[in-house]
C-alpha positions in Angstrom: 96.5 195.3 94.5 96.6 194.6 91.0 93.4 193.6 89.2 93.5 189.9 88.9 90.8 188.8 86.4 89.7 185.8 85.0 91.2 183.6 82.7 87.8 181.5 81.8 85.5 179.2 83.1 86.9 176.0 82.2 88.8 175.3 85.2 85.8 176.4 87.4 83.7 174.0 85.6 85.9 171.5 86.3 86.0 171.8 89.9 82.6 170.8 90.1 84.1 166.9 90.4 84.7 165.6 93.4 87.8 164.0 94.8 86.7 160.7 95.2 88.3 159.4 92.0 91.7 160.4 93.1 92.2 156.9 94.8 95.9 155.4 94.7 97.7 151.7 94.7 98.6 152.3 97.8 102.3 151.3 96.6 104.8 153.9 94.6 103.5 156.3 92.5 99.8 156.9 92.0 97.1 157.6 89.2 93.7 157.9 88.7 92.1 155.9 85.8 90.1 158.6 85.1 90.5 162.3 86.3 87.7 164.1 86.6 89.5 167.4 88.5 93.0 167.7 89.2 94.3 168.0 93.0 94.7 171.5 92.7 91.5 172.1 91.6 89.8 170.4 94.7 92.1 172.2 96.8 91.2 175.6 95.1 87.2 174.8 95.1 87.4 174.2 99.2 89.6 177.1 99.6 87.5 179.5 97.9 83.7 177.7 99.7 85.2 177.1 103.0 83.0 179.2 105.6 84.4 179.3 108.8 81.4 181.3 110.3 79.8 177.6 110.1 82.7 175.9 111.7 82.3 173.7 114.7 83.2 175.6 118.1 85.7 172.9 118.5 87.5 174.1 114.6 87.5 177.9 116.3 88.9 176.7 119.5 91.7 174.7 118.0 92.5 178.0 115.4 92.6 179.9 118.4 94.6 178.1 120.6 97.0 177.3 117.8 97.5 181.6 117.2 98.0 182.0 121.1 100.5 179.2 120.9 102.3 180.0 117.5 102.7 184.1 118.7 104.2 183.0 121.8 107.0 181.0 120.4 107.5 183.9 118.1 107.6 186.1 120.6 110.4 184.1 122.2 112.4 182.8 119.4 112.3 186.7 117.9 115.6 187.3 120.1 117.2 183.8 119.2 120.4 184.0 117.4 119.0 182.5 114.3 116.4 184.9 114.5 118.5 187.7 114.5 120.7 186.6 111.7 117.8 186.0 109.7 116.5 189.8 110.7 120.6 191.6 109.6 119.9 190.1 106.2 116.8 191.2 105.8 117.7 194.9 106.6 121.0 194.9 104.9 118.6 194.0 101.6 116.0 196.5 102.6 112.5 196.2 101.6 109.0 198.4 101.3 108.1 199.3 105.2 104.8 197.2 104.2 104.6 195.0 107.1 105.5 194.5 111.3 107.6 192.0 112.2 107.2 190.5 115.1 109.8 191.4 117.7 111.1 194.2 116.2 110.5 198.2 115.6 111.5 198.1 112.1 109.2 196.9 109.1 109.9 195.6 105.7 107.9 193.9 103.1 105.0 191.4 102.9 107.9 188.4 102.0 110.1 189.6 104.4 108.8 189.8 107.3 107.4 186.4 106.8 110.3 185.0 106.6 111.5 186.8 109.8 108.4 185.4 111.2 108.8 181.8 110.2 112.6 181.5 111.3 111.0 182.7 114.7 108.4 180.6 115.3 110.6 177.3 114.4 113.6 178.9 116.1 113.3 177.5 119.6 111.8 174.0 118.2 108.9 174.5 120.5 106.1 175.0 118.0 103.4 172.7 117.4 103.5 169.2 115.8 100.9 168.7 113.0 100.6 165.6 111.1 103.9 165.1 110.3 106.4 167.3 112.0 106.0 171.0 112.3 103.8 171.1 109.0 102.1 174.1 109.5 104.6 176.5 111.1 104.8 178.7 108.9 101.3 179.4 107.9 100.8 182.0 110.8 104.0 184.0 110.3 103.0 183.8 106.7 99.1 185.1 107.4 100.5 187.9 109.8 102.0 190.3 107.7 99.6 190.1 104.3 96.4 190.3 107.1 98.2 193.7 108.4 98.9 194.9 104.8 95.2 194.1 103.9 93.5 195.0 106.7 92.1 191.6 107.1 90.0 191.2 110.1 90.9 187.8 112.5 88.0 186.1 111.7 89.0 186.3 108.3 92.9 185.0 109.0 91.3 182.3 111.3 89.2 180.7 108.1 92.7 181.1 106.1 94.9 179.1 109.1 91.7 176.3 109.3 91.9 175.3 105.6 95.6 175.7 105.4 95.7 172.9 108.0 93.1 171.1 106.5 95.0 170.7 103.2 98.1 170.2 104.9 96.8 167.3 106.9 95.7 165.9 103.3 99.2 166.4 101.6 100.8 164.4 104.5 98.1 161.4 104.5 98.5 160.7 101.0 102.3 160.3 101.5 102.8 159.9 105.3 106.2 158.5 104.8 107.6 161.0 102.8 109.4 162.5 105.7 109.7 160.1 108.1 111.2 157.9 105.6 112.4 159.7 102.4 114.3 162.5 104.7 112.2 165.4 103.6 111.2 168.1 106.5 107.4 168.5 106.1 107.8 171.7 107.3 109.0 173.1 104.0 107.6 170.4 102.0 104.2 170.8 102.8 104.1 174.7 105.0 105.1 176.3 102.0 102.0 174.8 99.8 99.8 174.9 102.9 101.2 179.0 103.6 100.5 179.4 100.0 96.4 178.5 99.9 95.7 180.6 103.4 97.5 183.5 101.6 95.4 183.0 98.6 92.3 182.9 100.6 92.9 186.1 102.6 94.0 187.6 99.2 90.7 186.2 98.1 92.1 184.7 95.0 89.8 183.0 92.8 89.7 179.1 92.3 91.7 179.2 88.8 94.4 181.3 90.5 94.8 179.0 93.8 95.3 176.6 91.3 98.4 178.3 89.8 99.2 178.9 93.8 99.1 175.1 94.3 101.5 174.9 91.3 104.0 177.4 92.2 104.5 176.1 95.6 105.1 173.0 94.5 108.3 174.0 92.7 109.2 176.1 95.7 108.9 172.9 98.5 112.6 172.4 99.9 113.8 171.2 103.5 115.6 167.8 104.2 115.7 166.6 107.7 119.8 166.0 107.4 119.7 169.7 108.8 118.3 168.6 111.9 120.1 171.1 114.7 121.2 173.5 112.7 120.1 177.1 112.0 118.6 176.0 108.7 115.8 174.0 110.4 114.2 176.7 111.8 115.3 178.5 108.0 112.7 176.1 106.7 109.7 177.7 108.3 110.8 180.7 107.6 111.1 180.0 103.5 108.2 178.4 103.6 106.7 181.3 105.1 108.1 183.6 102.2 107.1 181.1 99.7 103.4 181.3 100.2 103.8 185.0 100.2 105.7 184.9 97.3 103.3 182.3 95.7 100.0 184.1 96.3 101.2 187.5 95.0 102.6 186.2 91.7 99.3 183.7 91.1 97.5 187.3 91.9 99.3 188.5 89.1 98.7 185.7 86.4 101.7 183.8 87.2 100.8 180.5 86.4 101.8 177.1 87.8 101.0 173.4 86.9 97.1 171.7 87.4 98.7 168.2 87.7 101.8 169.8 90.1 100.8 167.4 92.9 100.0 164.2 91.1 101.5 164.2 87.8 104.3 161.7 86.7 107.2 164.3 87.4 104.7 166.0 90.2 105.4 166.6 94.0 104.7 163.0 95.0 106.4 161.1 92.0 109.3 163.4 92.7 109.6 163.6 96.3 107.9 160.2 97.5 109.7 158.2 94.9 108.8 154.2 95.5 107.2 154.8 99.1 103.8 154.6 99.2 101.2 157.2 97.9 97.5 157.2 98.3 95.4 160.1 97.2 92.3 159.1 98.8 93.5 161.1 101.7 91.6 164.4 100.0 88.2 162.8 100.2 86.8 163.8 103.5 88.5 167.5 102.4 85.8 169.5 103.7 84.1 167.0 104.9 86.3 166.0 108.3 88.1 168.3 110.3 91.8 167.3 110.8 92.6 170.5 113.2 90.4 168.9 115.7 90.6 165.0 115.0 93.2 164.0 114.9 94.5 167.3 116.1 97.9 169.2 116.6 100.2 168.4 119.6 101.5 171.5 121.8 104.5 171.0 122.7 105.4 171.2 126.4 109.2 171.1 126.2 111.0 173.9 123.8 113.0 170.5 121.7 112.4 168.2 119.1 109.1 166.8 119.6 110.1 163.1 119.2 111.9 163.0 122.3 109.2 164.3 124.6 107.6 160.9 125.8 111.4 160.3 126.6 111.1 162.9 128.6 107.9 162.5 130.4 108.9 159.2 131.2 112.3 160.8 132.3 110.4 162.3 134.4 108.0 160.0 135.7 111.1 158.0 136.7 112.8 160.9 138.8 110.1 161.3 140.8 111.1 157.8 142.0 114.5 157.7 142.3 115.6 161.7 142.4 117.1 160.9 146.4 119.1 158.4 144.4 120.5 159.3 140.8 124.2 158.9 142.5 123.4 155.2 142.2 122.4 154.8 138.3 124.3 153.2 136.2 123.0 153.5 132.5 119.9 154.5 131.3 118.4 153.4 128.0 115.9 155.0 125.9 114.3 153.1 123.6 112.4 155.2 120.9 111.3 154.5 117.4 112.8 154.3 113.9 111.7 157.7 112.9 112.9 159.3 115.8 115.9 156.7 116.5 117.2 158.8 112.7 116.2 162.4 114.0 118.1 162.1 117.6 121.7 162.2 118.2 123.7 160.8 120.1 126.6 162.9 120.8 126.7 165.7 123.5 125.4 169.2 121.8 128.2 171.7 120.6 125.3 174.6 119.6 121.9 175.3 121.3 120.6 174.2 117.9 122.4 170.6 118.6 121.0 170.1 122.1 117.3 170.3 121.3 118.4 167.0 119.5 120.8 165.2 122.0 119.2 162.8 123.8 121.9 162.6 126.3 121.9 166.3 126.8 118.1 166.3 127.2 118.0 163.1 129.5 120.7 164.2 131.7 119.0 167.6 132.1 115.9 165.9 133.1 117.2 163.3 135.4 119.2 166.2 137.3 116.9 169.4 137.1 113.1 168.3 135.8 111.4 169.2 133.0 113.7 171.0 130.4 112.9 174.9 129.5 113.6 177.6 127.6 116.6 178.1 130.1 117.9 174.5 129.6 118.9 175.5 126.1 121.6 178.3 126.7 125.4 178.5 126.1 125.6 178.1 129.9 123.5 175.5 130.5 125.1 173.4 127.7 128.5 174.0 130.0 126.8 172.9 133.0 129.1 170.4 134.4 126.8 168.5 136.2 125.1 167.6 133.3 128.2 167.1 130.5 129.3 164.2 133.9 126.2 162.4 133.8 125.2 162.5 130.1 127.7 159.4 129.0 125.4 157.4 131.2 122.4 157.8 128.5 121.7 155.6 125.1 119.0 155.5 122.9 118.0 152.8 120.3 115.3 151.6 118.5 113.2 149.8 120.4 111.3 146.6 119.1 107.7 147.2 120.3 107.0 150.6 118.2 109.8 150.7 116.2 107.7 151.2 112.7 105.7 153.5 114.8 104.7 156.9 112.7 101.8 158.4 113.9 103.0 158.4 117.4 106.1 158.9 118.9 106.7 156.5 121.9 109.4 156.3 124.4 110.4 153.8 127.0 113.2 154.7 129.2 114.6 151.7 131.4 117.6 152.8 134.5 119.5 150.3 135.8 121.1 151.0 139.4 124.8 149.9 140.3 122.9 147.0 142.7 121.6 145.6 139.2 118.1 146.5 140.0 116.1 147.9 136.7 113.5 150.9 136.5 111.1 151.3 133.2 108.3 153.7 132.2 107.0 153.4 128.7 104.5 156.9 127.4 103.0 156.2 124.0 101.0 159.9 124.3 103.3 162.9 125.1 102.4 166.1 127.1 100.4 168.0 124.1 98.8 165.4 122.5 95.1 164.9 122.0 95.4 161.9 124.4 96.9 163.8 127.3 96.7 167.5 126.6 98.3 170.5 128.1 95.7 172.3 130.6 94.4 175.8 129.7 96.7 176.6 132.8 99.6 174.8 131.4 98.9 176.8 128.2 99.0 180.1 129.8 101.8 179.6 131.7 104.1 178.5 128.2 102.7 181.9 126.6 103.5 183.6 129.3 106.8 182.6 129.7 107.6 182.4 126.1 106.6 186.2 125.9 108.6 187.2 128.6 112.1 186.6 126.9 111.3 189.6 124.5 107.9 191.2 126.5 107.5 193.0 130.1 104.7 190.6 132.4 102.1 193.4 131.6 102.9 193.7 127.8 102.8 189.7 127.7 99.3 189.6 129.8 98.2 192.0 127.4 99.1 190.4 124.4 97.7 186.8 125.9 94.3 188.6 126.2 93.8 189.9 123.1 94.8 186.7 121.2 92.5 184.5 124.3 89.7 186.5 122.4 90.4 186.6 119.1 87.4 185.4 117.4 85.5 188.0 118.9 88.0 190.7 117.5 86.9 192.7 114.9 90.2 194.1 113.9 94.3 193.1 114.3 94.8 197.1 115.1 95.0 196.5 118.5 97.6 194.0 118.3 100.2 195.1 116.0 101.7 197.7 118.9 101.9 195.4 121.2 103.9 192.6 118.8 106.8 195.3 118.4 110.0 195.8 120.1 
């Protein structure tokens, strides 16, 4: 790697201020009166001091879990059509046999395979849910391939993921409505920034060069939420992915990139929050509180969009009840909030991309089968007649109590019978969350059968053991074999 150098001590002086001034209105755009270090900069200064070797066990557990989860839907979402597509492109363009991509025989370079990596760990929807969305998604398929090209060791790439999601959590506090509300998908809004700083820090990029990293990927961020099942959602993860590559390696080189990116008038939030609310307050506690443990990521126990899953475990709380009788249901209403009322169609699916987003596709598969799964969304299950007969009978709406609801996704499903009798079960906390989280068991068995859509059992096993121990490995060489074709 090229020599990166210094460009002077100014910036690193500055850093020395804390974040504390950077305090908004809490209303449209926000200032500081006075600015004693830009964004960036506090970004850069934890990036660069951040030592995970005196990280709570609790911070290593979550970073591990999140790898074991985040390979496993690559794994799986590696043979997806989208995934595939992405892959043709890639080789048609070529590219420097740098890095592995996972899934597949062939290598290409650092920014490729990230992308190829990215559109494969969003591909299936059934990566985790971070702050806003599926924030971070890209940061792992984005660490994977520079960590192999520099020989990084895991401990190493687990520091990089831990204060990627710290500063994503940060980016999505100061503006949490930026993507519920303004339409933006935080998964390129914010991955690509938040791919960008773990990148720096494995390239171990001094604090004036995140900086220009922060700036860069500002300019890069992209995704609106109108693309909702299609192949471009995933495609978001998957530029974000590149993007961080991309950011990281240019910023190595002395491509430079605003200091006021983030908060200036024409910044990131000016820009892309417009008159919703922005509070910059959120990056006080950066470095101080650990957002990957409290409030945490939710693992997703279904392979669909996240906001329908307390649908779904309500769903299926309800067919326990009344499975011996689903010949005598009339209707049944979902009732959901505004955020997810505008991310949720209602029209049978016409793509496996549509039907992890059809809420009478996915209720009428749960009412009739259980708990949807990686078989649910297929060409043939889509055609199951069955299910196309009973979906008419599901609505969804927003519904009163947690309408306004963002942090949470609620759902309250209510089935009237033809004898007029009514049926309701309301789940704030989905299968995942903090508040009622998948067992280790539960955990396993998702890897497991992630893996096996692209992976023998015995490959799969092996791959869940090494990643169960990663913070004990000393070096990713006994992984990358088992990650290929």
């Amino acid at each position: 790697m090229d020599d990166i150098g210094s460009r002077g001590l100014d910036r690193r002086r500055a850093l020395a201020g804390g974040a504390a001034f950077l305090m908004g209105t809490g209303g449209g755009r926000s200032e500081a009166a006075t600015q004693k270090a830009k964004l960036a900069e506090v970004i850069a200064k934890y990036a660069v001091e951040y030592d995970f070797t005196k990280a709570p066990e609790t911070v290593v557990e979550a970073a591990r879990v999140a790898f074991i989860d985040t390979i496993g839907v690559m794994l799986a979402g590696s043979h997806e059509d989208v995934a595939q597509i992405a892959l043709k492109v890639i080789f048609e363009e070529g590219g420097a046999p740098r890095a592995t991509i996972i899934g597949s025989d062939q290598r290409t370079s650092l920014q490729s395979a990230a992308l190829a990596n990215g559109v494969a760990a969003h591909a299936m929807d059934f990566d985790f849910t971070y702050g806003s969305g599926q924030a971070v998604s890209s940061v792992i398929p984005a660490l994977l391939p520079l960590a192999e090209n520099l020989g990084a060791s895991p401990s190493e790439t687990l520091a990089a993921f831990v204060i990627a999601c710290e500063v994503a959590a940060r980016l999505i506090r100061a503006s949490p409505q930026m993507s519920a509300l303004g339409g933006w998908h935080a998964t390129g809004m914010v991955g690509n920034i938040a791919a960008g700083i773990a990148c720096a820090r494995l390239l171990k990029l001094p604090a004036d060069r995140i900086v220009d990293v922060v700036g860069i990927g500002v300019s890069l961020a992209s995704g609106v939420s109108a693309n909702f099942g299609t192949m471009t959602k995933p495609l978001h993860s998957g530029n974000a992915a590149r993007n961080g590559v991309t950011a990281a390696m240019l910023a190595a080189r002395g491509f430079t990139g605003s200091a006021n990116a983030l908060e200036d008038k024409a910044g990131y939030y000016a820009t892309f929050s417009r008159a919703l609310p922005v509070n910059l307050s959120s990056f006080d506690d950066l470095g101080a509180a650990n957002n990957i443990v409290q409030p945490g990521y939710k693992l997703k126990r279904y392979p669909c969009g996240g906001l329908s899953h307390t649908s779904i475990d309500a769903t299926l709380a309800l067919r326990s009840e009344l499975a011996s009788r689903v010949d005598d249901i009339e209707k049944i209403e979902v009732g959901v909030t505004n955020n997810a009322f505008q991310r949720i169609g209602s029209d049978y699916p016409h793509s496996i991309e549509s039907a992890k987003f059809s809420m009478p596709y996915i209720g009428a598969w749960t009412v009739l089968y259980g708990a949807p799964s990686i078989e649910t969304f297929t060409e043939k299950a889509i055609e199951d007649p069955r299910v196309k007969a009973f979906a008419p009978k599901i609505s969804h709406h927003v519904d009163a109590e947690f309408g306004d609801e963002l942090e949470q996704a609620p759902g309250r499903v209510i089935v009237t019978m033809k004898d007029g009798s009514k049926h309701e079960k309301k789940v704030w906390y989905a299968s995942g969350t903090p508040q009622n989280p998948m067992t280790p068991a539960q955990i396993e068995a998702k890897f497991l059968d992630c893996a096996k859509q692209s992976k023998s059992e015995e490959r799969g096993r092996a791959i869940l053991a090494w990643l169960s121990d990663i913070k004990n490995q000393k070096s990713f060489n006994g992984l990358w074999p088992l990650l290929k074709a």
